[in-house]
N, C-alpha and C positions, 0 to 999 in steps of 0.2 A: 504202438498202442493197440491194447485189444479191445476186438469188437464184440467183447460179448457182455451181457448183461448184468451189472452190478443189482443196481437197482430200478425196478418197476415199481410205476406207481398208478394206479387208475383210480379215477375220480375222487380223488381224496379232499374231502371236504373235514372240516375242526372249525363248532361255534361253541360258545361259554356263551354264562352270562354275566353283564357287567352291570351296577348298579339298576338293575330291574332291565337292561337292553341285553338283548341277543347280539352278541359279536360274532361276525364270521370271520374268523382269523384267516381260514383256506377255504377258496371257493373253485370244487372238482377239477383238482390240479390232478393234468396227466401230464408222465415225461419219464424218461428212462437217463441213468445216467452210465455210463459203460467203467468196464473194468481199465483203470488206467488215465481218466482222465483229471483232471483240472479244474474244478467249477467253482466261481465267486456267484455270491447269492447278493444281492445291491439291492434298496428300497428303501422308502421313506419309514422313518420311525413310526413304529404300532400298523405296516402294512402287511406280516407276518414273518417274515424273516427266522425270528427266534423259533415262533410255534414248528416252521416247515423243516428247522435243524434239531426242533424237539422229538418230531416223528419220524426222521431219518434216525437217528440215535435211539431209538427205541422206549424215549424217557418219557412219551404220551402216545395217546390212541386215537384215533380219529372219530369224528362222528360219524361218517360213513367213508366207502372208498376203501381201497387194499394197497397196501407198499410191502413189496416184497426185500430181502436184502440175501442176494445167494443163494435166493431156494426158499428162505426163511421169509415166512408171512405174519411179519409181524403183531399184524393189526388183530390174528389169532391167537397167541401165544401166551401162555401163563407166565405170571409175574418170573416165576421161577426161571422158566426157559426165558425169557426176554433180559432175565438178569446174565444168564451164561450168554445169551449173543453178544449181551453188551461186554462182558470179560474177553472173549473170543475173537471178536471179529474188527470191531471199533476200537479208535483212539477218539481222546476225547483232547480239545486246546480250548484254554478260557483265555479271555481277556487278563482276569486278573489272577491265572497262572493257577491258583488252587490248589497251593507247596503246603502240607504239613513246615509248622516251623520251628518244630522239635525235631524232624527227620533230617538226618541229612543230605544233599544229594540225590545220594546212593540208593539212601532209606527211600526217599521219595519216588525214585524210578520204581524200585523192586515192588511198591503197593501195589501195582496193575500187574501183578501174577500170583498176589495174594488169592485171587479168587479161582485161578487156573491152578492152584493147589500143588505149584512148583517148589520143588525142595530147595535151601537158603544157599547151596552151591552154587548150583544149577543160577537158580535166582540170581545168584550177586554177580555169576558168570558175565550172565544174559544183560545183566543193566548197567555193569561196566562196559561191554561194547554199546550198548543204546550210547551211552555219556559220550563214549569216543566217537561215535558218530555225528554227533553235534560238537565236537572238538569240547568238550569239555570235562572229560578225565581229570585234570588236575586239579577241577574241584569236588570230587569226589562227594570228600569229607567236610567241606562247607556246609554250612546250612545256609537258607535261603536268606536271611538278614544280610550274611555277607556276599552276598551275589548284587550285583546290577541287576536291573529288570530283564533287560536282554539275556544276562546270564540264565534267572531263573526261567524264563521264556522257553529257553534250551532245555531246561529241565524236565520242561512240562512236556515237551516235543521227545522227547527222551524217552518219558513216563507213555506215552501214546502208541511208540515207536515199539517199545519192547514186547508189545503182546504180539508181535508180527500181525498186527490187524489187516483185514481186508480194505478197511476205509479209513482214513485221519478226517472228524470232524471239525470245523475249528471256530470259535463265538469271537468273530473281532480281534483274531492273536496280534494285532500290532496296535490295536488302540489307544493302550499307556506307552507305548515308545515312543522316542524321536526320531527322525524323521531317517537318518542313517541306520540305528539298529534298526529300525523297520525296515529298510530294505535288507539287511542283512537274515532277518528273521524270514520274508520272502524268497530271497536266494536262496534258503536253505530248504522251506517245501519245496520250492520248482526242483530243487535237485534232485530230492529224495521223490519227487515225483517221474522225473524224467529215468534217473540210476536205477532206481528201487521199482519203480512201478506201480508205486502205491498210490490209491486212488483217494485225491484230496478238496474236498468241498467246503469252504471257507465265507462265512457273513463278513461281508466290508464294508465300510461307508467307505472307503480308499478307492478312486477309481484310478490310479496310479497303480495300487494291489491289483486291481481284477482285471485290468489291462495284461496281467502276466497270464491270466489265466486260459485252457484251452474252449472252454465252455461259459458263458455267461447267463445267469438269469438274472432276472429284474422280477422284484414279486411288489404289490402295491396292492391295497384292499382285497387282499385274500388271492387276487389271480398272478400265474405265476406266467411272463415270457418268456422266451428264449432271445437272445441278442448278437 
């Protein structure tokens, strides 16, 4: 595992406001997390969880405080440029998978190098090994109606996978599963985190999940631990 620095973050505070109250979702979270590791993000519903994997993904801003991702300063960056880190750099896993259901598969993978402006060769190259890498090649041509959850799961892990990102983030990826393809869904980041090296940060209410993990925080009223 390498020791060097994925992501910094200092003082990163994010409030709104919620029917006339100031929410502090994050309150001056420092922490760095390295190239190559493992981290489950745990905590009680509305303790910030989502908002802290909103600003690691680059998909909100902070109210004060810097998070860096590679060099990249987020929390400066024009829409534009914040749109190409997210093509570039991140994979993105939903809970509820987030398949086009007109695409198939294949279609589905090759959308996350729609923006990396790769040609449909190249493309279909690159997102039929993503498929085979989650062993699932021979549904190519499916679409997501006829996959199992766990299949389309793969998909989605697939679709993350193929941009050769520098980080997999992941919102709950075993939430709709049962209790076997969840672990199977598990086995399969610690793999590609251990084989691959790819550095993968995952929100769980599973503590069976972040038990696998190398890194653990716990965030609860905006503040973030380590465990």
């Amino acid at each position: 595992m390498s020791n060097t620095v994925l992501y910094s973050i200092k003082d990163l505070s994010k409030s709104y406001s919620q029917n006339n109250k100031k929410v502090n979702a994050l309150r001056n979270v420092t922490l760095e997390i390295n190239h190559g590791e493992l981290v489950s993000i745990q905590g009680p519903t509305g303790g910030g969880k989502s908002t802290l994997l909103q600003m690691l993904g680059g998909l909100d801003k902070p109210s004060s405080g810097s998070i860096s991702l590679a060099g990249d300063q987020l929390e400066t960056l024009s829409e534009v440029k914040l749109t190409d880190v997210r093509a570039r750099k991140i994979g993105f896993i939903f809970q509820n998978y987030n398949l086009i259901p007109t695409l198939t598969a294949l279609e589905n993978v090759q959308t996350a190098l729609v923006p990396q402006g790769v040609n449909k060769a190249n493309s279909e190259k690159r997102a039929m090994a993503a498929l085979e890498s989650v062993s699932l090649a021979d549904r190519a041509t499916h679409l997501p109606a006829e996959l199992s959850g766990g299949q389309q799961q793969r998909v989605a892990i697939a679709r993350a996978l193929v941009k050769n990102p520098e980080v997999i983030l992941a919102d709950e990826p075993t939430g709709n599963l049962d209790e076997e393809t969840r672990d199977q869904i598990i086995d399969l980041l610690v793999d590609l985190n251990r084989n691959q090296g790819i550095t993968v940060i995952l929100v769980t209410h599973d503590s069976s999940v972040a038990k696998r993990a190398s890194k653990n925080l716990h965030i609860g009223n905006g503040v973030v631990t380590t465990r």
